[in-house]
N, C-alpha and C positions, 0 to 999 in steps of 0.2 A: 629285216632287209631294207638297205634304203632308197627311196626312191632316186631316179635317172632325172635327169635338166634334160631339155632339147639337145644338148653338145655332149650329154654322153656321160655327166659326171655327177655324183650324186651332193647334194647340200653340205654333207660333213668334208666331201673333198674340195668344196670349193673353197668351202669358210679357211682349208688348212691351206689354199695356195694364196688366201687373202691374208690370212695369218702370219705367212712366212714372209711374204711380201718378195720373194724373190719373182716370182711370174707376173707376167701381165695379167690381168681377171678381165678385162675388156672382151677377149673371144668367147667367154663364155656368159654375154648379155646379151639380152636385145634388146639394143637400142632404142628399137622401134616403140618399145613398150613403157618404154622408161617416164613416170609423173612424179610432180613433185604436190604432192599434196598438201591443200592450205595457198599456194603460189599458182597454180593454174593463172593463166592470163584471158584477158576481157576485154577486146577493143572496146573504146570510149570514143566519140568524137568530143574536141574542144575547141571553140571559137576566140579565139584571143586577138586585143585590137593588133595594127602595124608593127607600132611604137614595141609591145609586151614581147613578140616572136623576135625582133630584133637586138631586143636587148638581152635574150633567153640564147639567142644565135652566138651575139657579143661574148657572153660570161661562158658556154659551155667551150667557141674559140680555144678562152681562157684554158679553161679547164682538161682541154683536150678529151672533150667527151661530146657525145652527140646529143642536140636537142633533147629528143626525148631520155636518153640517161639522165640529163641535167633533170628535167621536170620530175621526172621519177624518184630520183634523189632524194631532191627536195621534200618533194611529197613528205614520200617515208620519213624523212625527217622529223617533219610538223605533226603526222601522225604519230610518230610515236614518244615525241615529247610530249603529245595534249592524249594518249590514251591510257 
């Protein structure tokens, strides 16, 4: 016998309306629940001079991304060029 989800529909029914890709699978998650493990997030504070925000400001303009995307970005960049 297989087990029931909160919405009523058992594991092998879901996997086959994910399978088919004809139905949406969204009503049958909760959202609420949803992690991504390994990517969790962690506020940091960072002090950066005038000159560095402004010119961090300037290039994500650029880029049509926001500050912090830009920073983030980058990061991951340099991280995973040098790991």
């Amino acid at each position: 016998m297989s087990k029931q989800t909160k919405n009523g529909i058992s594991a092998e029914e879901f996997d086959r309306i994910f399978d088919e890709g004809e139905e949406d699978i969204l009503p049958y998650l909760d959202m609420n629940s949803i992690r991504r493990p390994g990517l969790e997030s962690k506020r940091v504070n960072v002090d950066f001079p005038v000159w560095m925000v402004a010119a961090l400001d300037k290039e994500a303009r650029h880029l049509g991304v926001t500050r912090q995307s830009l920073i983030k970005l980058w990061l991951a960049d340099r991280l995973q060029s040098h790991g």
